[in-house]
C-alpha positions in Angstrom: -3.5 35.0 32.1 -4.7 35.0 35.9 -4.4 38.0 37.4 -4.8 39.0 40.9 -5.9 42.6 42.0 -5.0 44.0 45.3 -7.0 46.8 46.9 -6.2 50.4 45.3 -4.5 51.8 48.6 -2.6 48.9 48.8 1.6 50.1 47.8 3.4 47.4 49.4 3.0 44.2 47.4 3.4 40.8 48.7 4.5 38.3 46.8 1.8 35.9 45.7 2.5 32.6 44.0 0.0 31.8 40.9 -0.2 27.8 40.6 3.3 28.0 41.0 4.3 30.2 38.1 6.8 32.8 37.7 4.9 36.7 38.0 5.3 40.7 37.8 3.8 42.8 39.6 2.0 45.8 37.4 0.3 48.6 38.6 -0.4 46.9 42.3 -1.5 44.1 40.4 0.1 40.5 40.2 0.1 38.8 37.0 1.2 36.0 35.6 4.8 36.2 33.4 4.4 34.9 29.9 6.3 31.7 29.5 9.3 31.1 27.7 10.3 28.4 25.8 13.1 25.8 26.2 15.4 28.0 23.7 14.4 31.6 25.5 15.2 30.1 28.5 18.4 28.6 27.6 19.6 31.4 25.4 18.6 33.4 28.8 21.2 31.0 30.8 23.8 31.2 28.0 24.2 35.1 27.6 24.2 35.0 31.7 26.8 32.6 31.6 29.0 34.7 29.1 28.4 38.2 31.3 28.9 36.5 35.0 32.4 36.1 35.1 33.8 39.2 33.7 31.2 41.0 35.9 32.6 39.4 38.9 36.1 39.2 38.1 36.4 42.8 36.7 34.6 44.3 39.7 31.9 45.5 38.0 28.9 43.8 39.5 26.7 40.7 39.3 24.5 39.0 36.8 21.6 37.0 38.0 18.8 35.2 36.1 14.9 36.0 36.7 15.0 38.0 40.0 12.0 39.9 40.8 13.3 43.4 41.5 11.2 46.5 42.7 10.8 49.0 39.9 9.0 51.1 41.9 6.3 51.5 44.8 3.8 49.5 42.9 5.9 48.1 40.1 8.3 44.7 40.6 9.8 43.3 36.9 11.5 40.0 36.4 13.8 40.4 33.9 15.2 37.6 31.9 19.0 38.6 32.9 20.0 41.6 35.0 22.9 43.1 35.9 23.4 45.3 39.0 26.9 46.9 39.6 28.3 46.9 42.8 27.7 50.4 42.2 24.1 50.0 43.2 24.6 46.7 45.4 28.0 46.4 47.2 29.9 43.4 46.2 30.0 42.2 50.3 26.5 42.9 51.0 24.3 39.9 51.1 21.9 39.5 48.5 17.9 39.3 50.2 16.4 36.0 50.0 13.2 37.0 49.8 11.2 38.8 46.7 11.2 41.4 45.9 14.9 42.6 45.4 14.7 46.2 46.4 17.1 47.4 43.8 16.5 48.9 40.4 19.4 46.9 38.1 21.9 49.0 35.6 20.7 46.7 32.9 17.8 44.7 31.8 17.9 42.0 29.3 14.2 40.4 28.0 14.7 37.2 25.7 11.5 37.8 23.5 9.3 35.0 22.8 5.9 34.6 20.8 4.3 34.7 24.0 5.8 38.4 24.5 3.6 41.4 22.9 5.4 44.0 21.8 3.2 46.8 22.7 3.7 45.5 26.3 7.6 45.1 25.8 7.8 48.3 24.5 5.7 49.5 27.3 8.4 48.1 29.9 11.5 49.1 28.5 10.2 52.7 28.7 9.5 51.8 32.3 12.6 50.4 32.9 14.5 54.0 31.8 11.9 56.4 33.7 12.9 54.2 37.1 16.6 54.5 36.3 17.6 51.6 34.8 20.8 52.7 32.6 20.1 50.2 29.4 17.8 47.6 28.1 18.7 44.8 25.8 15.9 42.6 24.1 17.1 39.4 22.2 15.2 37.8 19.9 16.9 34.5 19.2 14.6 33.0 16.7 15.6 36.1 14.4 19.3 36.1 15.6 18.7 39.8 16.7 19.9 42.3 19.7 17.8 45.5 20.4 20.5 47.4 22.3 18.7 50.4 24.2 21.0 52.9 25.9 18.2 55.1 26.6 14.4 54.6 25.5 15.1 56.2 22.1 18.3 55.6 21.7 18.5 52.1 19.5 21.7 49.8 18.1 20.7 47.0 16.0 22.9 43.8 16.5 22.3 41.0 14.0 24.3 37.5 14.1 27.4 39.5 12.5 27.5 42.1 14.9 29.6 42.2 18.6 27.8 42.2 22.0 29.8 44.7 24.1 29.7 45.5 27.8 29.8 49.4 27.4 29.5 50.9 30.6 28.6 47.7 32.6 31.3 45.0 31.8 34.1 47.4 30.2 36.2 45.6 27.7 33.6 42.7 27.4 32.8 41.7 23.8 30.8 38.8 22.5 30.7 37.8 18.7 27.3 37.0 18.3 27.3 34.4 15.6 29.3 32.7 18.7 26.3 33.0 20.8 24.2 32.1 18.4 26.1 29.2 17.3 26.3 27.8 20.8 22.3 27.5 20.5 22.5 26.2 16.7 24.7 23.5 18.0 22.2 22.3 20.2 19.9 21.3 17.1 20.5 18.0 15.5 20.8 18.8 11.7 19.4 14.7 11.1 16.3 15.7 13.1 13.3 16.6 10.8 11.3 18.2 13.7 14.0 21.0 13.8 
């Protein structure tokens, strides 16, 4: 993992490119995000897909994929799917087009890979809650399981039989999730002996 280190005074952080690849910013220190793999990234674009619309159409915010948002002075995440309420960014204000997005989102969703440790995962979603973040969801795909975190010790369990709901963010949303995770299933070809 490269890592670059910037000089300990140093609060505001500019955004450095490493060979091109996507990075967080820890501590005052850029470093490389772990890469996800084709079906983390997918399943990523999927569950953003399902959230967007109600977001937007109930008035209730926006949903955006792998922003690089400012945790806090010396802290900017990049979380898989976010949602930020018009709440915290009004509907007509323009959205920055340069990194990082100076807002802390409501919700934080990490699609967990093997790449991902979990001491380090753990680590963030605590982060996320103590800069104000209002909930946390980590998927893991491969086990057909949601981690629903409405505060850092605070835990649901959602397995393939359970229901995805908006809560607070997306009121009246509610996702099946052997849907979601049949939408990814269906992507595999049940002839193929590499799956």
């Amino acid at each position: 993992m490269a890592t670059v280190t910037f000089p300990e005074e140093s609060v505001d952080v500019e955004p450095v490119v490493i060979e091109d690849r996507l990075y967080e910013v820890m501590d005052g220190k850029v470093v490389e995000k772990p890469n996800m793999g084709a079906l983390q990234t997918e399943f990523a674009t999927i569950l953003a897909n399902y959230l967007g619309p109600p977001a937007r159409q109930g008035g209730f915010g926006r949903v955006v994929v792998e922003a690089i948002v400012r945790i806090d002075e010396r802290t900017q995440y990049r979380p898989d799917v976010a949602f930020v309420s018009y709440e915290r960014w009004p509907r007509r204000r323009q959205l920055p087009d340069t990194d990082p997005w100076e807002i802390v989102p409501d919700l934080a969703i990490e699609v967990v890979s093997k790449s991902n440790k979990a001491v380090e995962v753990l680590a963030k979603v605590r982060h996320y809650f103590q800069a104000g973040v209002r909930g946390v969801w980590l998927v893991y795909p491969t086990l057909e399981v949601f981690h629903v975190y409405d505060s850092f010790d605070q835990i649901r369990v959602l397995t393939r039989d359970g229901v995805l709901d908006g809560g607070s963010f997306i009121p009246g949303f509610q996702l099946p999730l052997a849907v979601l995770f049949e939408e990814i299933a269906a992507d595999e070809d049940p002839t193929d002996p590499a799956d």
